[in-house]
C-alpha positions in Angstrom: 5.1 15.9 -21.0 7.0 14.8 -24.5 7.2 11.3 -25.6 11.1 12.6 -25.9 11.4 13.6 -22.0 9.8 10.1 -21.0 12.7 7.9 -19.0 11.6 5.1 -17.3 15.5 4.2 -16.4 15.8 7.2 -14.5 15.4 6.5 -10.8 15.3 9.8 -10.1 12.1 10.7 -12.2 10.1 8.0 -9.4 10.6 10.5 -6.5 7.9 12.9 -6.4 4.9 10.9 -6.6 3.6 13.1 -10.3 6.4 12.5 -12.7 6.1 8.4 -13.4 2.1 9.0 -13.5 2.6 11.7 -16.6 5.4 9.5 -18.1 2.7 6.6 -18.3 0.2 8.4 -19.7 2.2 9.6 -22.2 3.6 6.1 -23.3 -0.3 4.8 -23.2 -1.8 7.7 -25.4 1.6 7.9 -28.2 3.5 4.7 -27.7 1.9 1.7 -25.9 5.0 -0.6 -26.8 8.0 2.2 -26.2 12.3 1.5 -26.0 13.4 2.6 -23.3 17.6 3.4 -23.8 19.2 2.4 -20.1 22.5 4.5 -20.9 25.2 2.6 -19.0 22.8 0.6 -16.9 21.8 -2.1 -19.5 21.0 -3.1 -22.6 17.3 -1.1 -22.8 14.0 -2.7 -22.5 10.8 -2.3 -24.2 7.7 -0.8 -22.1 4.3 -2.2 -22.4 2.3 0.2 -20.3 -1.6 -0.4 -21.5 -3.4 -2.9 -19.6 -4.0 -5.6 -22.1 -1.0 -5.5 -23.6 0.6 -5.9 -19.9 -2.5 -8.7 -18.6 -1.0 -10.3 -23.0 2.2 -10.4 -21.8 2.3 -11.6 -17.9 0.2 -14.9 -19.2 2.5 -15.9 -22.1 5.3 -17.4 -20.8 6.6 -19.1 -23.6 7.1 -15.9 -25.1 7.8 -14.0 -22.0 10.0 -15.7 -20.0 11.0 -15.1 -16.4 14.1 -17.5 -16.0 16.1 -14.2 -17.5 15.1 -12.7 -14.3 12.5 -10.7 -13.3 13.7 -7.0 -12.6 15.7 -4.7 -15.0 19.4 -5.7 -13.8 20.9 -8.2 -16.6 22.7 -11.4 -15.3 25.1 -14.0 -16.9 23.7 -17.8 -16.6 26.0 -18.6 -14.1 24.0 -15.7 -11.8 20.7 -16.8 -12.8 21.9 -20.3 -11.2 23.0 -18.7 -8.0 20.1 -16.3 -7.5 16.6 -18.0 -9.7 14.0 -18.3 -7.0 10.2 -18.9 -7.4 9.8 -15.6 -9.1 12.9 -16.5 -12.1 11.3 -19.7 -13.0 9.2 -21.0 -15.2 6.9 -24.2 -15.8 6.4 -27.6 -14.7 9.3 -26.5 -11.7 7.4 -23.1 -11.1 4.0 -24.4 -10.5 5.9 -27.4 -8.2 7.7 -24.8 -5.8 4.6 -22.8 -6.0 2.6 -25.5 -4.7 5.1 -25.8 -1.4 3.4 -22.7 0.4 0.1 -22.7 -2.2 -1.9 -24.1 0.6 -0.8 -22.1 3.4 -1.7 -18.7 1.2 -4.9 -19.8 -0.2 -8.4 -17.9 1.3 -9.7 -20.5 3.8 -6.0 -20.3 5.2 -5.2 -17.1 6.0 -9.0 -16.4 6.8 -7.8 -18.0 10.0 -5.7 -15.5 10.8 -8.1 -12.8 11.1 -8.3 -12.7 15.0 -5.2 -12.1 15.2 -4.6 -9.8 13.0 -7.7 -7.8 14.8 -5.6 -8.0 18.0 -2.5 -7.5 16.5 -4.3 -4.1 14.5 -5.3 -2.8 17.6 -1.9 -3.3 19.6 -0.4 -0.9 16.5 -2.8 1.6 17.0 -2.9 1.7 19.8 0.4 2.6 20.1 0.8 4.9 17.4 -2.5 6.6 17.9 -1.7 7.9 21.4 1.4 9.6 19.9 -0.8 12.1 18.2 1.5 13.2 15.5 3.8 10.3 14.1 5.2 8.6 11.2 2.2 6.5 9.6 4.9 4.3 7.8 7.1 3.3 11.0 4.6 2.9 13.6 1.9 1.5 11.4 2.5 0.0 8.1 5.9 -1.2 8.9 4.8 -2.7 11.7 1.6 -4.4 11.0 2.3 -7.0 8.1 5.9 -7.9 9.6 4.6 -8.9 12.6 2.2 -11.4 10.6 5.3 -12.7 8.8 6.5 -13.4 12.2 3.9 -15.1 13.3 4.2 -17.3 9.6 7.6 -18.0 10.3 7.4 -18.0 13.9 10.0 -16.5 15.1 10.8 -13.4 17.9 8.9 -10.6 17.8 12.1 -8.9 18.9 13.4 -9.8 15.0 10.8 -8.0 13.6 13.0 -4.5 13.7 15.8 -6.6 11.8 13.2 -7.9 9.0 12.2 -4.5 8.1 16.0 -3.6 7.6 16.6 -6.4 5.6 13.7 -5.4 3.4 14.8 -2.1 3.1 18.2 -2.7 2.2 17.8 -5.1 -0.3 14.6 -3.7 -1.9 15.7 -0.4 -1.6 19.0 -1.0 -3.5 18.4 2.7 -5.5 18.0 4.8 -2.9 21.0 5.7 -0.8 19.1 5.9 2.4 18.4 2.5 2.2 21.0 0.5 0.1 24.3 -0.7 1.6 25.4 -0.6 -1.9 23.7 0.9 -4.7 22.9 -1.4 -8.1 24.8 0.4 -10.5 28.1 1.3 -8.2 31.2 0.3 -9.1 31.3 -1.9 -5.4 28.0 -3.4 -6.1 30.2 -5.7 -9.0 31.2 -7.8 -5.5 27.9 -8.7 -4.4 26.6 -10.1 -8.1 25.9 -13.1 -6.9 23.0 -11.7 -4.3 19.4 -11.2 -4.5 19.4 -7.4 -5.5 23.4 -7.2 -5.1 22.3 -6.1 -1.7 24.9 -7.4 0.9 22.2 -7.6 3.4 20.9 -10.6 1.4 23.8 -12.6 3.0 22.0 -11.7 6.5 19.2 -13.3 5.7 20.6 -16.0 4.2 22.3 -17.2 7.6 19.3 -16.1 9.5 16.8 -18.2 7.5 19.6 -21.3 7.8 20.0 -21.3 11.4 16.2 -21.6 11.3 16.3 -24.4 9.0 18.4 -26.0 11.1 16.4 -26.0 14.2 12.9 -26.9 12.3 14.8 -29.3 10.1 12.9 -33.2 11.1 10.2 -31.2 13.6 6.8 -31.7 13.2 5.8 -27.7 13.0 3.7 -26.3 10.7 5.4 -22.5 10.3 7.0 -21.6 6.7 10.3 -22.7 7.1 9.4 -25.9 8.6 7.3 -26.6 5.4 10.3 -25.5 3.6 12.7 -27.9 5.2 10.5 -31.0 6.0 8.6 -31.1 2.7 9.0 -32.9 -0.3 8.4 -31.1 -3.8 5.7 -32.8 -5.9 8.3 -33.7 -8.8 10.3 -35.5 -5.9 13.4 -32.9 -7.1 14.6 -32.0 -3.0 15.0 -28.0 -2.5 18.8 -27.2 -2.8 20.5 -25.2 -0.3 20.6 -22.1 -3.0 16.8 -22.9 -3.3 15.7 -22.6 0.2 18.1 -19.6 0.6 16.2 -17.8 -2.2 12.9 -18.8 -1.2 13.1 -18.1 2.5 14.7 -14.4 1.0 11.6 -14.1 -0.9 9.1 -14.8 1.7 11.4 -12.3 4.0 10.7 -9.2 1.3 7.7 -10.0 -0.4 5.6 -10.8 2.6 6.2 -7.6 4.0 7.3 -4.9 1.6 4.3 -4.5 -0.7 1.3 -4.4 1.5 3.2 -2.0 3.8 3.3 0.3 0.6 0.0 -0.4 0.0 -1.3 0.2 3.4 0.5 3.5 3.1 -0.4 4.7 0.2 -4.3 4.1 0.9 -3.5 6.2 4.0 -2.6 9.2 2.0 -5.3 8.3 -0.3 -8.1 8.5 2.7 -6.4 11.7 3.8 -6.8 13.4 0.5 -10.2 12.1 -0.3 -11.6 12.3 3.1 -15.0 12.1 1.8 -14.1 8.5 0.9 -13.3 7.9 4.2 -16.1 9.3 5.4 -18.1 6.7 3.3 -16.4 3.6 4.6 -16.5 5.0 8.2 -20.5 5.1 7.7 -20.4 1.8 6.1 -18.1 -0.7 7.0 -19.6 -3.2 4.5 -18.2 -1.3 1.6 -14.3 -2.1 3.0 -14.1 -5.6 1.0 -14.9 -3.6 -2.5 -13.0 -0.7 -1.3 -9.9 -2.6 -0.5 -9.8 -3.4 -4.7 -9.6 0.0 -5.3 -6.8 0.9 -2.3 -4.8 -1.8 -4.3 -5.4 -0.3 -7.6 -4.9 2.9 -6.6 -1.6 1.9 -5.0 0.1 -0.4 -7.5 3.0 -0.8 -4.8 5.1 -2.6 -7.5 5.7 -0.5 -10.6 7.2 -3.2 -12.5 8.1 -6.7 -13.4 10.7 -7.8 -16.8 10.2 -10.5 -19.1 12.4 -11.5 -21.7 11.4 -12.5 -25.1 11.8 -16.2 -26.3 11.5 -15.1 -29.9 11.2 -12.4 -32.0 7.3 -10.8 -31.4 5.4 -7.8 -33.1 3.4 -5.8 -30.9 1.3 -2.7 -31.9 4.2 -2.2 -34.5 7.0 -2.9 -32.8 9.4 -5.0 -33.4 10.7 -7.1 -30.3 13.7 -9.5 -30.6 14.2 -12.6 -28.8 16.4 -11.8 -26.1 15.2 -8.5 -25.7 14.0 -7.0 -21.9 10.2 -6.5 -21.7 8.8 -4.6 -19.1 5.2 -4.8 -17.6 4.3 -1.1 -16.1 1.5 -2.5 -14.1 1.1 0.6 -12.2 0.5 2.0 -15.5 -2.1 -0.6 -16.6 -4.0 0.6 -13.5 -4.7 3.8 -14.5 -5.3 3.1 -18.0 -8.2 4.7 -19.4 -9.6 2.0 -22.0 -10.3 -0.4 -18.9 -10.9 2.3 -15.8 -13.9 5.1 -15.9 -11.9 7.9 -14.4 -8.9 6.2 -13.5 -7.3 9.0 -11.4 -10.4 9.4 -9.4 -10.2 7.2 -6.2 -13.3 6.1 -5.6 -14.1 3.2 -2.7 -17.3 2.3 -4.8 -15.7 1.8 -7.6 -17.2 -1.7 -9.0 -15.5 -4.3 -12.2 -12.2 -3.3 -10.5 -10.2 -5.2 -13.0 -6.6 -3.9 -11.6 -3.5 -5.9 -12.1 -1.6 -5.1 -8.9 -1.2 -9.1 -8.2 -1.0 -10.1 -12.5 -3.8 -11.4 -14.1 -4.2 -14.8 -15.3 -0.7 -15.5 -14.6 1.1 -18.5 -13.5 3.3 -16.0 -11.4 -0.1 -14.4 -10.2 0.8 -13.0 -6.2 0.9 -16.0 -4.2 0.3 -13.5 -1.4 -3.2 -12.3 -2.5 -5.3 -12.9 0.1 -3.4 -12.4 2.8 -2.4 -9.2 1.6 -6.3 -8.0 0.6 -7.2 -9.6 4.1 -4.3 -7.4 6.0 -5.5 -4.1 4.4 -8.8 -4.8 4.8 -8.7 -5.6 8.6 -6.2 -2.8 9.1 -8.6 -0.1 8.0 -11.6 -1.5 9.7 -9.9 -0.8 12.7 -8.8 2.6 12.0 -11.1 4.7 10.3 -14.0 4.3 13.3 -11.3 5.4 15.5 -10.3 8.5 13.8 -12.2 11.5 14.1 -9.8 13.4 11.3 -6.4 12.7 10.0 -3.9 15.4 8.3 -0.4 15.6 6.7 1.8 16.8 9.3 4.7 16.7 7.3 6.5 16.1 3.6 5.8 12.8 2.7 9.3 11.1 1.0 9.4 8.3 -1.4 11.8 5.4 -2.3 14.1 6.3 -4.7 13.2 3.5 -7.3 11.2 2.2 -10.1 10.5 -0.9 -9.1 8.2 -1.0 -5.9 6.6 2.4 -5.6 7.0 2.8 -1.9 6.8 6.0 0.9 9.5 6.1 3.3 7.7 9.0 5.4 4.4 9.6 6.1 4.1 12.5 8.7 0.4 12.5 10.1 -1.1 13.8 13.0 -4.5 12.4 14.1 -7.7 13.6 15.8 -9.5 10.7 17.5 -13.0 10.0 17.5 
């Protein structure tokens, strides 16, 4: 590939699994710190697509700033108002609204939910296993980390269906088998002041209030009851346009990456079945091998920054108010950090990826819930599985943000 054909914009170029891979190796080898022209979508941003430079830029705030928002859509201040949730905010606030769920996330927490998850593991596969050929993506990773949101926010697990939709809608608002209304549409101007412009947004907006106002004084100790009965450290209350965007947040986040992840590890296993092989002799390797799954996975391609001032990098000069763009998907195969980056190995050790940041005060909240979920999940599976193969094409979200797979057609041999 030519530096000339590279187009990070370009939705399109993120649906067969290959293209965005050869587009970041390009940008790594030629142009570490690259323009990207948007056309009519925006104003253009700046990649940075080499690990340090990304791991440089995610820790500098004051140069870096998220309150511009955090994904490549531009919005007015008047948006930015409406829409800023934990990830749009910066500083003394950030680290504050942070520190409402911190606790409940950290890894003596969510250690505590490893029984059930083990029962709730082998409920999925046991259920999608008996099928013998299925979709990997509906009946397991789909299914397995919304049902521990659930259990987080405690609500029915006959809403579980509906929190996946809402997920899809809103996070896939580029791909028209998902979206509602896609970003750049001419109807998407009336939903400007949503999360994502994705109507579904108002959805879970009046879902998470009616649940707000049934926890609202209780004494429980789910998410939105720590949401609604709390008091923020600063003493500054959450506004009704806070908890909306928080409770939104919690709704996507919780459940959209490490289903990607989960999936994408699948298809990893299923190509490298000697890799699988390995874990299924030893079980003990799954803790180290779940750093690689999340490397090789990078379920979220991207996150924006804007700069505060004007900044140099490798040559380049960026202006304050320009759009800077972390390719984290790209820092985790980058060859100056990574022996054989496009080999996946489950013994790989000095994993540095950056699938959650690095050093970052907007490092994943969700970490270790997320490494515990995939780590559980395949304990489970592989000693069940005798062999596993494609039964099917697989088909991937239209977008460059969170490098998902919609389909993953399997059909399974059990042990």
């Amino acid at each position: 590939m030519r530096l000339e054909d590279v187009d990070l914009a370009d939705n399109d170029k993120f649906l067969d699994g290959e293209t965005p891979w050869r587009m970041f190796d390009v940008l790594r080898d030629e142009a570490p710190v690259h323009w990207q022209d948007e056309g009519d979508h925006g104003s253009g941003f700046w990649s940075i697509t080499r690990h340090a430079d990304i791991v440089r830029v995610d820790r500098d705030a004051e140069t870096f700033t998220s309150m511009k928002f955090v994904n490549l859509e531009e919005v007015d201040e008047r948006q930015a108002t409406i829409r800023r949730s934990l990830l749009e905010t910066d500083g003394p606030r950030h680290s504050v609204l942070r520190r409402i769920m911190q606790r409940e996330f950290t890894p003596r927490a969510v250690a505590g939910y490893e029984v059930f998850l083990r029962g709730l593991t082998a409920r999925t596969l046991d259920a999608a296993l008996a099928k013998g050929t299925f979709d990997f993506v509906k009946e397991v990773s789909a299914d397995f980390p919304i049902n521990v949101l659930a259990k987080m926010l405690d609500v029915p697990e006959d809403d579980t269906q509906q929190l996946i939709d809402w997920g899809n809608r809103i996070i896939g608002n580029t791909d028209p088998d998902y979206a509602d209304v896609l970003l750049h549409s001419a109807e998407s101007e009336k939903y400007r002041d949503l999360p994502f412009r994705s109507p579904a947004s108002i959805e879970v907006f009046e879902y998470g209030r009616e649940l707000a106002r049934q926890r609202r004084g209780g004494d429980g100790t789910d998410l939105v009851s720590k949401l609604v009965n709390g008091t923020p450290s600063d003493g500054v209350p959450l506004s009704p346009n806070d908890f909306d965007n928080y409770f939104l947040l919690l709704v996507v986040a919780g459940n959209e990456t490490t289903r990607h992840a989960i999936s994408h590890t699948m298809r990893a296993l299923i190509d490298h079945p000697e890799q699988a092989e390995k874990l299924r002799q030893d079980l003990s390797l799954m803790p180290n091998a779940v750093e690689e799954f999340l490397r090789w996975a990078s379920p979220v391609y991207h996150f924006r920054r804007t700069a505060t001032r004007d900044v140099e990098m490798h040559g380049q000069k960026i202006a304050e108010g320009d759009k800077v763009v972390m390719w984290f998907g790209s820092g985790n195969r980058d060859e100056r950090v990574f022996d054989s980056p496009y080999t996946f190995d489950v013994t790989r050790q000095n994993n540095d990826h950056i699938t959650f940041g690095k050093g970052s005060p907007h490092f994943c909240l969700g970490n270790a819930l997320a490494r515990l979920e995939i780590r559980v999940m395949f304990e489970e599976l592989l000693p069940r599985l005798a062999d596993i193969k494609l039964a099917g094409d697989i088909r991937r979200v239209r977008s460059n943000f969170v490098n998902g797979i919609k389909e993953l057609p399997v059909t399974v041999t059990l042990a």
